[in-house]
BAKOL-634411 format. One record per residue (C-alpha): residue number from 1; residue in one letter; y, z, x. Coordinates in nm, 2 decimals, always signed. Each point is the difference from the previous one (the first is absolute). Example, Ala and Ser with C-alpha at 12.3 -4.5 7.8 and 13.67 -1.06 7.14 Angstrom:
<recs>
1 / A / -0.45 / +0.78 / +1.23
2 / S / +0.34 / -0.07 / +0.14
</recs>
This chain:
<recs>
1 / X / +0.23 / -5.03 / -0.11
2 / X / -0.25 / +0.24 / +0.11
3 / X / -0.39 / -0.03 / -0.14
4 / X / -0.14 / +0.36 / -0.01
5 / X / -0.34 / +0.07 / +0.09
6 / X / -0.25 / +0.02 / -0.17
7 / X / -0.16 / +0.28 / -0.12
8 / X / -0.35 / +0.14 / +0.15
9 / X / -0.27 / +0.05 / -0.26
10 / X / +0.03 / +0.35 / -0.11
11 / X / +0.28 / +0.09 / +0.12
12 / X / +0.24 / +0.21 / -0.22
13 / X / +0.27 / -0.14 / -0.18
14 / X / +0.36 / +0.07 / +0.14
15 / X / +0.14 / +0.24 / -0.25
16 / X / +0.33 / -0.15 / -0.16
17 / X / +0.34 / +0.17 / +0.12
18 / X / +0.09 / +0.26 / -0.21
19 / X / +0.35 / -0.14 / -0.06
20 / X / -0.11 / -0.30 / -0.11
21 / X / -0.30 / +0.14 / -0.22
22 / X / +0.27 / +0.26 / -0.20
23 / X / +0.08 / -0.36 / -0.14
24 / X / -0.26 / -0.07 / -0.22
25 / X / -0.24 / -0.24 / -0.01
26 / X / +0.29 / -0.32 / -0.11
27 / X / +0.17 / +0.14 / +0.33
28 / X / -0.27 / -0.05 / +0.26
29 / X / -0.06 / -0.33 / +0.02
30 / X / +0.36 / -0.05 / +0.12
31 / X / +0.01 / -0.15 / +0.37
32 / X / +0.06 / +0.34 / +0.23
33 / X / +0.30 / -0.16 / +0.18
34 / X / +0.20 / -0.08 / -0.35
35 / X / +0.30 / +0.23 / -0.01
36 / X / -0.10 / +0.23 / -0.28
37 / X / +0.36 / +0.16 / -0.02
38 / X / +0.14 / -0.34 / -0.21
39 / X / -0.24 / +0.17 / -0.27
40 / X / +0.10 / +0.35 / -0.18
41 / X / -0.41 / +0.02 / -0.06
42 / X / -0.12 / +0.31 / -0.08
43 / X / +0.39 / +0.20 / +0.05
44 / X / +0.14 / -0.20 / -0.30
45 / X / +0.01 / +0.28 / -0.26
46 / X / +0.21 / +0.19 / +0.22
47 / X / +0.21 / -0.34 / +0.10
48 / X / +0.02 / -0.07 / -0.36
49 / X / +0.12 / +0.34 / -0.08
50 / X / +0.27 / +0.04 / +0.25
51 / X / +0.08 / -0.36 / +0.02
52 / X / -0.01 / +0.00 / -0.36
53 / X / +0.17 / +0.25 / -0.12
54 / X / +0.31 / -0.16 / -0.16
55 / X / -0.24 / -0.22 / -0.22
56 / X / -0.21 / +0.33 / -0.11
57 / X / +0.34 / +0.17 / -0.08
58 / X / +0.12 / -0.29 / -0.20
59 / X / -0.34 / +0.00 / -0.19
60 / X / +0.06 / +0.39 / -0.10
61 / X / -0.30 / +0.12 / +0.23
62 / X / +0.27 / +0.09 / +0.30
63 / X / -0.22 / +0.29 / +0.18
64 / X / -0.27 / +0.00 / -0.26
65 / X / -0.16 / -0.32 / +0.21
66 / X / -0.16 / +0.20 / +0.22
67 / X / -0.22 / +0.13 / -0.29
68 / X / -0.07 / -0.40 / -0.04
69 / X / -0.04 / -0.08 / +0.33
70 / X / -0.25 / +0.26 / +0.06
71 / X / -0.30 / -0.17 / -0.23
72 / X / +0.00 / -0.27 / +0.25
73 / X / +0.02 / +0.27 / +0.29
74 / X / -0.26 / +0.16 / -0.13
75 / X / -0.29 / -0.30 / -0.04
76 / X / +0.11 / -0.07 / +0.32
77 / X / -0.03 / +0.38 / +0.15
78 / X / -0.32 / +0.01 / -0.13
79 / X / -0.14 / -0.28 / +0.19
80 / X / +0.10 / +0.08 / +0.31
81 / X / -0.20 / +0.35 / +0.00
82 / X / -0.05 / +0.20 / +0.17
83 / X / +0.36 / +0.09 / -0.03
84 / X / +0.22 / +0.21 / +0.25
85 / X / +0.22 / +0.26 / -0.15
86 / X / +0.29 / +0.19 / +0.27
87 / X / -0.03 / +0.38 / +0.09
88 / X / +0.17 / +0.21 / -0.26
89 / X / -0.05 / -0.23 / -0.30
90 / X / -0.23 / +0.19 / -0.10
91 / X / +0.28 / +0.22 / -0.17
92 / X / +0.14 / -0.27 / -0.17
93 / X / -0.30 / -0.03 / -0.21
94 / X / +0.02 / +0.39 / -0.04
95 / X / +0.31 / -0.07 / -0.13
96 / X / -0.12 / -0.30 / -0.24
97 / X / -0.30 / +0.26 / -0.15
98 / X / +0.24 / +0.25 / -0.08
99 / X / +0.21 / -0.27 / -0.19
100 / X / -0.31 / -0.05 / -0.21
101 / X / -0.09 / +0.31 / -0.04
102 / X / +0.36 / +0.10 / -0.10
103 / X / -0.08 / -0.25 / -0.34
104 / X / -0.15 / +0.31 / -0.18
105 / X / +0.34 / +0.18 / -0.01
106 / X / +0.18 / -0.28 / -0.14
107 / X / +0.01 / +0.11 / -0.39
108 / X / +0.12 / +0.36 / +0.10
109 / X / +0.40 / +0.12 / -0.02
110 / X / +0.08 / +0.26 / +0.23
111 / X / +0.25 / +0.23 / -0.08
112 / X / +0.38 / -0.08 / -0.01
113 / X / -0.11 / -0.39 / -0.06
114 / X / -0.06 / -0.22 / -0.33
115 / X / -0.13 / -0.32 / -0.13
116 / X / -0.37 / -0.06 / -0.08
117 / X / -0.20 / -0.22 / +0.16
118 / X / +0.03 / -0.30 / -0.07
119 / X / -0.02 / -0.42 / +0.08
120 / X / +0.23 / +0.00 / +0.29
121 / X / -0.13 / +0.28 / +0.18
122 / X / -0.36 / -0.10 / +0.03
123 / X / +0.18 / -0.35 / +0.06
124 / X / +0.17 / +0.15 / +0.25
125 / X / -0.23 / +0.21 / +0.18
126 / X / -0.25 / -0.39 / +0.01
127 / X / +0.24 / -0.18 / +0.19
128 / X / +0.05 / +0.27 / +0.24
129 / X / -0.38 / +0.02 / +0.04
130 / X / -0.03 / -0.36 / +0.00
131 / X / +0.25 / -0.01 / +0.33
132 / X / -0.14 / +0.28 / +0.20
133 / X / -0.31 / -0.14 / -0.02
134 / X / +0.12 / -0.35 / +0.09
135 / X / +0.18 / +0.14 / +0.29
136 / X / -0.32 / +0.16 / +0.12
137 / X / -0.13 / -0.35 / -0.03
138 / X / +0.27 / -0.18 / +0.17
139 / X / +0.00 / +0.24 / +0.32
140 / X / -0.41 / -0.06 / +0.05
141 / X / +0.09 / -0.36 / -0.02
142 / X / +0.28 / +0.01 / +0.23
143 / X / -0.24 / +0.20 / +0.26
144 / X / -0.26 / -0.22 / -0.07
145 / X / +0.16 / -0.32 / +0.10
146 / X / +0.00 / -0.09 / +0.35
147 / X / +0.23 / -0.10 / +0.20
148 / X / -0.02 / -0.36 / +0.04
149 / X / -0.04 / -0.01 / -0.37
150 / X / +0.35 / +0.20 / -0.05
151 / X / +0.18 / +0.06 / +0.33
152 / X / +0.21 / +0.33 / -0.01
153 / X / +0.35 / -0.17 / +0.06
154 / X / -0.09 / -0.28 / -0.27
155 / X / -0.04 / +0.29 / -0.22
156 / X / +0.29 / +0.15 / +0.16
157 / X / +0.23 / -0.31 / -0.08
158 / X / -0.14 / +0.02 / -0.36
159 / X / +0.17 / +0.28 / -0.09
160 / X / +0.28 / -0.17 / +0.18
161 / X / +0.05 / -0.27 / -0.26
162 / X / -0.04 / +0.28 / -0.27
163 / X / +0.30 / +0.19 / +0.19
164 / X / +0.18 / -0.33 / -0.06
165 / X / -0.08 / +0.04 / -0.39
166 / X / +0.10 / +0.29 / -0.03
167 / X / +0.33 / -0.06 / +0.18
168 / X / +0.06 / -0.31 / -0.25
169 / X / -0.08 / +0.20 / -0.28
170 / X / +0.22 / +0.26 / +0.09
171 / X / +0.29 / -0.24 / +0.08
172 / X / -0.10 / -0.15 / -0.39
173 / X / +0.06 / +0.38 / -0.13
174 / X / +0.36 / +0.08 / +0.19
175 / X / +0.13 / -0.37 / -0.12
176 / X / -0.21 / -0.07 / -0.33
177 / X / -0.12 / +0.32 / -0.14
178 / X / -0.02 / -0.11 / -0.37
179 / X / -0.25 / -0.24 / +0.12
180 / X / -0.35 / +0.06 / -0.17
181 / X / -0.28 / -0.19 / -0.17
182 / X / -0.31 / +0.03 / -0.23
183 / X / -0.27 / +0.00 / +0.21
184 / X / -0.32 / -0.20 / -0.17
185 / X / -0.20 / +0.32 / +0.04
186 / X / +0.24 / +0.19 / -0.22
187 / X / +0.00 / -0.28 / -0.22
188 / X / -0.40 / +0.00 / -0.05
189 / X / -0.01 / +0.37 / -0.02
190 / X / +0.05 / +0.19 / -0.38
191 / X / +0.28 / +0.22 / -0.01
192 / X / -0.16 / +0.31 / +0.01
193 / X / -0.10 / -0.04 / +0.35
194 / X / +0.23 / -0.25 / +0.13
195 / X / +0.29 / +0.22 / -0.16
196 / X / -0.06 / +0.34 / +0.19
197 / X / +0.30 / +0.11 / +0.22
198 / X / -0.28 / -0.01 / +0.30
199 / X / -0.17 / -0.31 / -0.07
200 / X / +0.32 / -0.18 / -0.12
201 / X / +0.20 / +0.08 / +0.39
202 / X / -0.31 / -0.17 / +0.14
203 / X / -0.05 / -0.31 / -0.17
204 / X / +0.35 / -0.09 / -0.10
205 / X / +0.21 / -0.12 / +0.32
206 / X / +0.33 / +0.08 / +0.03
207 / X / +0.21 / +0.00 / +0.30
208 / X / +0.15 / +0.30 / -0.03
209 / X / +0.01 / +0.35 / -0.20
210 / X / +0.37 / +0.10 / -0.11
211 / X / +0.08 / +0.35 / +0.04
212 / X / +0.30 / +0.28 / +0.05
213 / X / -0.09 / +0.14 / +0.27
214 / X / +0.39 / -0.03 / +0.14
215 / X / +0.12 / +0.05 / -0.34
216 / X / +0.05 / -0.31 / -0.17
217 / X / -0.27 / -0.27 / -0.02
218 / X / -0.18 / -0.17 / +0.31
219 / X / -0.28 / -0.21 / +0.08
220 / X / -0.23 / +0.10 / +0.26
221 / X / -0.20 / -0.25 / +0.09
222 / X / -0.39 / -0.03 / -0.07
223 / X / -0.17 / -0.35 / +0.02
224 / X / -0.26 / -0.09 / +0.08
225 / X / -0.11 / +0.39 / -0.07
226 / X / -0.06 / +0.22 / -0.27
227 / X / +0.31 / +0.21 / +0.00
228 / X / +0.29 / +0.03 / +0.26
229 / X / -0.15 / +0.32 / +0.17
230 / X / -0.33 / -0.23 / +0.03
231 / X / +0.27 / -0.26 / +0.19
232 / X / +0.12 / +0.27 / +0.21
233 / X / -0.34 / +0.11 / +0.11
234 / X / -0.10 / -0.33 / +0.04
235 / X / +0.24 / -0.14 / +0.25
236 / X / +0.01 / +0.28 / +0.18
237 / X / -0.38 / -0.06 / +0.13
238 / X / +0.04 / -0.37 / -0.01
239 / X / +0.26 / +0.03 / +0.22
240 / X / -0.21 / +0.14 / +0.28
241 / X / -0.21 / -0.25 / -0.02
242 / X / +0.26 / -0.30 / -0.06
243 / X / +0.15 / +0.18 / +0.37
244 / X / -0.35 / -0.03 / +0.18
245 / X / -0.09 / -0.35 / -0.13
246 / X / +0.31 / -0.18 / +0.01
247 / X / +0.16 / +0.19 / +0.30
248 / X / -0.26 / +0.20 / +0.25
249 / X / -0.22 / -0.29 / -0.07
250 / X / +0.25 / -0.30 / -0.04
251 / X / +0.16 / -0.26 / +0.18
252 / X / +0.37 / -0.07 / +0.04
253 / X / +0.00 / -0.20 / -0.32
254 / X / -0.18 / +0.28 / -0.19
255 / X / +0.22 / +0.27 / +0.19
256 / X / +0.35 / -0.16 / -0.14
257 / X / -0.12 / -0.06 / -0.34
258 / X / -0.14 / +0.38 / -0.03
259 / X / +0.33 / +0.15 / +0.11
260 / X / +0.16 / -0.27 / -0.25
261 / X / -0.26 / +0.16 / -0.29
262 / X / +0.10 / +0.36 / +0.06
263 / X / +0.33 / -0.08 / -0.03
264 / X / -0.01 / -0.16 / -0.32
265 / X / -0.26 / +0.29 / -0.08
266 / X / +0.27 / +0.28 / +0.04
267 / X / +0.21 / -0.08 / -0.30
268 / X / -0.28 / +0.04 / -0.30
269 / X / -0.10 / +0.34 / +0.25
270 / X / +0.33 / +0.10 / -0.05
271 / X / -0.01 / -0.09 / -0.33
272 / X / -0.33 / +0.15 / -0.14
273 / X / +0.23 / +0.35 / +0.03
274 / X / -0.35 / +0.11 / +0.13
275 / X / +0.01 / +0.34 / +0.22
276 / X / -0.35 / +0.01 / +0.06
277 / X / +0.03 / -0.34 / +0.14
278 / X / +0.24 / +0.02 / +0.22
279 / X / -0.14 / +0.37 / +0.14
280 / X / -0.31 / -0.20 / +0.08
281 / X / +0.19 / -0.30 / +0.17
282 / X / +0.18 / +0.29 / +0.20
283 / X / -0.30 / +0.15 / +0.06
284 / X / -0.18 / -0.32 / +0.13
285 / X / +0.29 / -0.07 / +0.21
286 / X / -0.08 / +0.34 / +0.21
287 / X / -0.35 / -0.11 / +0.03
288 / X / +0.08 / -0.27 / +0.20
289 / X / +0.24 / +0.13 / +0.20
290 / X / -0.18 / +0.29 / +0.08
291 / X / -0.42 / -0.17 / +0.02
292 / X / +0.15 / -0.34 / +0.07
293 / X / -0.07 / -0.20 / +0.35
294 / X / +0.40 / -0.02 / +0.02
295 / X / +0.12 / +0.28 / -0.12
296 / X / +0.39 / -0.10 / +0.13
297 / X / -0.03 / -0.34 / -0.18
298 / X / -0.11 / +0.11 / -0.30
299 / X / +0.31 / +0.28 / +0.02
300 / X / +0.25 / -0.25 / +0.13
301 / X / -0.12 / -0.22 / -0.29
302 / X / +0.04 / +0.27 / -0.27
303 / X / +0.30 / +0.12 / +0.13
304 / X / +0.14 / -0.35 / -0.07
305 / X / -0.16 / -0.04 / -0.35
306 / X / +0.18 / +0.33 / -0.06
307 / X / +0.31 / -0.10 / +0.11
308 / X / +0.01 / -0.30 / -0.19
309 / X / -0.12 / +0.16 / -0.33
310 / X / +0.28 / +0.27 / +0.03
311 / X / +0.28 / -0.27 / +0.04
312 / X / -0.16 / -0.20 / -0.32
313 / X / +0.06 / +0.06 / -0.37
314 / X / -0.32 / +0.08 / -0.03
315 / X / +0.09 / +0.36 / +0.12
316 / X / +0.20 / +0.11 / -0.25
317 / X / -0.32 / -0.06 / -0.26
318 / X / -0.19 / +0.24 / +0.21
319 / X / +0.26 / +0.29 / -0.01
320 / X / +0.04 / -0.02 / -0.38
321 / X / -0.38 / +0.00 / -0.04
322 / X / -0.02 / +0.35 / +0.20
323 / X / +0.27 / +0.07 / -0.24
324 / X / -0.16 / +0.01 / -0.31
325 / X / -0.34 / +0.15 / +0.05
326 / X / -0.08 / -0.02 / -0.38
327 / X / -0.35 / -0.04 / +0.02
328 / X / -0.06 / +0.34 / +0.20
329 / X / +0.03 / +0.26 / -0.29
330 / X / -0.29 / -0.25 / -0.18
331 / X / -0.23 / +0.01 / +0.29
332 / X / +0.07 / +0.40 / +0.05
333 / X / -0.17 / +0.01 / -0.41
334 / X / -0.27 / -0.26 / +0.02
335 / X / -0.14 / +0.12 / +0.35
336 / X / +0.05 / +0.36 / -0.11
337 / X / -0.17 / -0.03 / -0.35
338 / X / -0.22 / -0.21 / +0.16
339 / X / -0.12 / +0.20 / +0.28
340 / X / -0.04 / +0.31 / -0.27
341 / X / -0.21 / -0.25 / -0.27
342 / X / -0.21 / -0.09 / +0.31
343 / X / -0.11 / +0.31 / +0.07
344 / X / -0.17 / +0.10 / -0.33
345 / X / -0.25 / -0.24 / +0.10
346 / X / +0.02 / -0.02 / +0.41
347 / X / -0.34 / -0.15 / +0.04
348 / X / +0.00 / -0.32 / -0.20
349 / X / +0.32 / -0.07 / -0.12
350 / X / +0.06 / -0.16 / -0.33
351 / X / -0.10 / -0.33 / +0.03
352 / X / +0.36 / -0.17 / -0.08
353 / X / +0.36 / +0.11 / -0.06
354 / X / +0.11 / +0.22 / -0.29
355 / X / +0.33 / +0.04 / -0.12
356 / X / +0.21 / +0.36 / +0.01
357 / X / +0.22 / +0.15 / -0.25
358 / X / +0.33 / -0.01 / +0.11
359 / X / +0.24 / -0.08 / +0.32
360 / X / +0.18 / +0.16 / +0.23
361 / X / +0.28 / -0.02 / -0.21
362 / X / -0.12 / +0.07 / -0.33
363 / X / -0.33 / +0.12 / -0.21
364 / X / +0.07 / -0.24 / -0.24
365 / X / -0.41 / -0.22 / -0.02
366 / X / +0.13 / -0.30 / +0.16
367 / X / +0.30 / -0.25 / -0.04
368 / X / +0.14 / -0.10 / -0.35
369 / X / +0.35 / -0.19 / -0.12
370 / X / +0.15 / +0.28 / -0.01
371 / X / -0.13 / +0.16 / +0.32
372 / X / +0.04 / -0.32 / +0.30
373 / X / -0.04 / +0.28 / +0.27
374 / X / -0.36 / +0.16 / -0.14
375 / X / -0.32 / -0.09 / +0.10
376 / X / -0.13 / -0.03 / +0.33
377 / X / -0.25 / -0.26 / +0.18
378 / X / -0.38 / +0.12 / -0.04
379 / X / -0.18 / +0.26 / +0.25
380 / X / -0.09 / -0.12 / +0.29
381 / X / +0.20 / -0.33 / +0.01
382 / X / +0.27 / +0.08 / +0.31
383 / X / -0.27 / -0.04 / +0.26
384 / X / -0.34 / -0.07 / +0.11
385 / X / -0.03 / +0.34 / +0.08
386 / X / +0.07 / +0.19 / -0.33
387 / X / -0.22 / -0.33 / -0.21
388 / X / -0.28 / +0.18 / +0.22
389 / X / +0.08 / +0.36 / -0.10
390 / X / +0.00 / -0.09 / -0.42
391 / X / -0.28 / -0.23 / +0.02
392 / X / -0.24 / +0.12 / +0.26
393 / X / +0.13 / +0.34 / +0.06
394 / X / +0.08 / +0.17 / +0.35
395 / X / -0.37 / -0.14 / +0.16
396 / X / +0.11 / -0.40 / -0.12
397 / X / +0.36 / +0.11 / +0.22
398 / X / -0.20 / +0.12 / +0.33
399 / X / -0.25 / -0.27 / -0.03
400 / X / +0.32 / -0.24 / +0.01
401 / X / +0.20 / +0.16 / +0.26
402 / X / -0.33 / +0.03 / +0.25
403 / X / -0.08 / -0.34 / -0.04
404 / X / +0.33 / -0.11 / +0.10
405 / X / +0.07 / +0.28 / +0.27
406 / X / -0.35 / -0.10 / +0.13
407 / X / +0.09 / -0.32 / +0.08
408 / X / +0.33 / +0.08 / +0.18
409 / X / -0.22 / +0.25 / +0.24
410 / X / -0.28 / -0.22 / +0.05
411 / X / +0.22 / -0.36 / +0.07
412 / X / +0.30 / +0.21 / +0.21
413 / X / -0.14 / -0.10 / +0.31
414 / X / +0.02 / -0.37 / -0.07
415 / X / +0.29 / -0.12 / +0.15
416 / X / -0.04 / -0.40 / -0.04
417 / X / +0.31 / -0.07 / -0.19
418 / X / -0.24 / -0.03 / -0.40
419 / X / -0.14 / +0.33 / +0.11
420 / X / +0.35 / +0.14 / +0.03
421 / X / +0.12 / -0.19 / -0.33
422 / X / -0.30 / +0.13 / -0.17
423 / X / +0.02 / +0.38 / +0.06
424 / X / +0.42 / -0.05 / -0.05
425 / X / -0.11 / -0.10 / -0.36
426 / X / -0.28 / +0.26 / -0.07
427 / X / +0.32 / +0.27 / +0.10
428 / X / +0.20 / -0.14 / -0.21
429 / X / -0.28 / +0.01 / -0.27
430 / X / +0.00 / +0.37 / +0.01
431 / X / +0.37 / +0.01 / -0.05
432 / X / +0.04 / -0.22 / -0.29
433 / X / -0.31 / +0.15 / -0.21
434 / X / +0.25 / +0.31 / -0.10
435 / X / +0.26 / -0.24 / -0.10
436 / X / -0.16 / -0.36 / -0.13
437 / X / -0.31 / -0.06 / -0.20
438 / X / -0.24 / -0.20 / +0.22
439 / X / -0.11 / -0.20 / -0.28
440 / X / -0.06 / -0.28 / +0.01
441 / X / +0.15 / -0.27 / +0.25
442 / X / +0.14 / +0.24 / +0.28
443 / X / -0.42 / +0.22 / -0.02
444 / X / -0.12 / -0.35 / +0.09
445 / X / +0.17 / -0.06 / +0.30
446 / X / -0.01 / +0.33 / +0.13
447 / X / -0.36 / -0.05 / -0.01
448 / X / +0.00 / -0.38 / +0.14
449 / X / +0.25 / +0.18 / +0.28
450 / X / -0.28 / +0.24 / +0.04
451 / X / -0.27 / -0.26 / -0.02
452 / X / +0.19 / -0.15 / +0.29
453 / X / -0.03 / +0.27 / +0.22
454 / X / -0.37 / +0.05 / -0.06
455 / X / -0.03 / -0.36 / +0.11
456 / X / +0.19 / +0.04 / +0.31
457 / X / -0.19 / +0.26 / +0.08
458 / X / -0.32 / -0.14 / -0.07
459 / X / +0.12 / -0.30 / +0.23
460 / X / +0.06 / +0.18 / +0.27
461 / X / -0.36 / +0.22 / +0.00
462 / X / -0.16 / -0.36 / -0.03
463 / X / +0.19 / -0.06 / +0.35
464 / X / -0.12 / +0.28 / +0.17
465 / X / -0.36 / -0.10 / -0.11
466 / X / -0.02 / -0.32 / +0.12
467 / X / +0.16 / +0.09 / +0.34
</recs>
């Protein structure tokens, strides 16, 4: 046991480590040499909402958590100020002011829409305030933790385990999709909010969403997500991350049981009937092979994977979806009248969705018993992208695509296997916002995925410094 010295009169006080300080005051009178990874500390909001997820899905919150989570995140945030915030954020809170501002447009009814306003618009123009500004809140936090509090493959992991979700739930969808519950959220909640088609998908689970996509009726699997193209986008980042953490980062017993994961992971894939899934697995797969530090493994391994695919049933599912592209004639009208709404108001948007007279089939106001085939989904709900253009106008859609383009030219250069992970997702970010809407589980980890690189760079300036 060694007695330190004691202190000369006057002398100044060592200042406390600022790892151990970010604490808090119950944290530093822990001995220095206990092993402070046995304790989630201050990282548990973001344990206990990827770790978690399952149990905030069953509860009817699902995605919506984050919003929760982010009161503690905040308190928290606050007291470590002054707080760090990465280059280019700043046009993510352009992009947050606009939302607000876009509020005073929300009663108007642009031409060649209808419906007044009414509860579920303003309800649904709150919740998607309420998660942007929790994301904004959940990056600074991420940023702001170090990295003995949250090391970056712990975090990396995380998402890992949420992979794994995501590949049971989708496995619950392709072999139970009746399956589905009252949540006790929707069960507290009156019916007028709790029975609104957007609300309702994100607080009642279900494991899958039956459509006709090949003709006839077929599950495509969504849980633990809102909605099967939220699944799609989902497991196509988690993936990346599930691959780094469990296989780039993993021992032999980690390495068997990820190649054992993806294979299970390819039949709900298959399964979801989800094109822009698999063009972003397809695309992910040329990433590697042409950024990756073994470019003739990762072919060799793909080529295989292919192989093997092509001999399986599984196949045949794939050529009939490319068969029956039935959605494409309803995207051709939404993005269309969507693009042309958008423009009579290109500054600000309209605050939320509005619904358009017609389809591209009929002009009929929207579907009826006697007309299955009318209607159409709202503006601005078949992507990320054209949710921007009728509720922020054409200056909410740059401030989006900058941010993310931003990040792929700023982190390019960082080739440690997260930094190559993270700008692989930020790409792919820019190719689903014209086909998914971001909202609201596949926004947040795009933005923990970019939170990640921020962190990795940031560890690797600290570096230089101290050399």
């Amino acid at each position: 046991m060694t007695i330190p010295a004691p202190r000369t009169p006057g002398a100044p006080v060592a200042a406390v480590p600022q790892p151990l300080r970010a604490y808090g005051t119950g944290w530093q009178a822990l001995p220095a040499r206990l092993p402070r990874r046995r304790f989630l500390g201050p990282a548990w909001p973001i344990a206990a909402y990827l770790l978690g997820y399952p149990v905030w899905w069953a509860l009817g919150l699902g995605g919506l958590s984050v919003v929760v989570l982010a009161v503690p995140m905040t308190v928290m945030l606050w007291r470590r100020r002054p707080i760090r915030a990465p280059k280019g954020f700043g046009l993510w809170a352009l992009l947050l002011t606009g939302y607000l501002i876009s509020a005073l447009t929300l009663a108007e009814t642009p031409d060649g829409t209808y419906g007044e306003l009414a509860a579920g618009r303003v309800i649904g123009y709150l919740m998607r305030l309420a998660v942007y500004v929790s994301l904004l809140i959940m990056v600074l936090y991420l940023g702001n933790l170090t990295h003995d509090e949250l090391p970056q493959r712990t975090l990396v992991r995380w998402l890992g385990v949420l992979f794994l979700t995501a590949v049971g739930g989708g496995l619950l969808g392709v072999f139970a999709p009746g399956f589905a519950f009252t949540s006790p959220l929707e069960m507290v909640l009156p019916s007028s909010i709790g029975g609104h088609p957007f609300v309702a998908n994100l607080i009642h689970p279900t494991s899958a969403q039956m459509q006709h996509v090949l003709g006839h009726a077929a599950p495509r699997p969504e849980a633990p997500f809102e909605w099967a193209n939220a699944w799609g986008a989902d497991v196509s980042v988690l993936v990346i991350w599930f691959v780094v953490g469990w296989w780039t980062y993993g021992g032999p017993y980690r390495r068997v049981a990820a190649v054992l994961v993806l294979a299970a992971a390819a039949v709900p894939v298959v399964y979801s009937l989800n094109r822009g899934l698999w063009i972003g697995l397809g695309i992910s797969v040329a990433y590697v092979m042409i950024r990756g530090a073994r470019p003739l493994l990762a072919g060799a391994v793909a080529a295989v994977a292919a192989a093997a695919f092509l001999l399986s049933p599984l196949s045949t599912i794939v050529v009939q979806r490319l068969d029956n592209p039935q959605s494409n004639g309803i995207r051709a009208f939404t993005v269309a009248t969507t693009i042309r709404v958008a423009a009579t108001s290109p500054v600000i948007g309209y605050g939320n969705t509005r619904t358009a007279y017609g389809s591209h089939r009929t002009v009929t106001t929207g579907r009826s018993a006697w007309c299955t085939d009318c209607g159409h989904p709202p503006l601005g709900s078949d992507g990320q992208l054209w949710l921007l253009l009728i509720s922020q106008g054409f200056t909410g859609a740059l401030l989006y695509v900058a941010f993310f383009a931003g990040a792929v030219r700023r982190y390019w250069a960082d080739r440690t296997p997260i930094g190559r992970a993270g700008t692989l997702v930020m790409i792919l970010v820019l190719l689903y916002m014209v086909v998914y809407d971001g909202l609201i589980s596949a926004l947040t980890l795009y933005l923990i995925s970019f939170a990640l690189l921020w962190r990795n760079a940031a560890g690797a300036s600290d570096l230089r410094e101290a050399r």
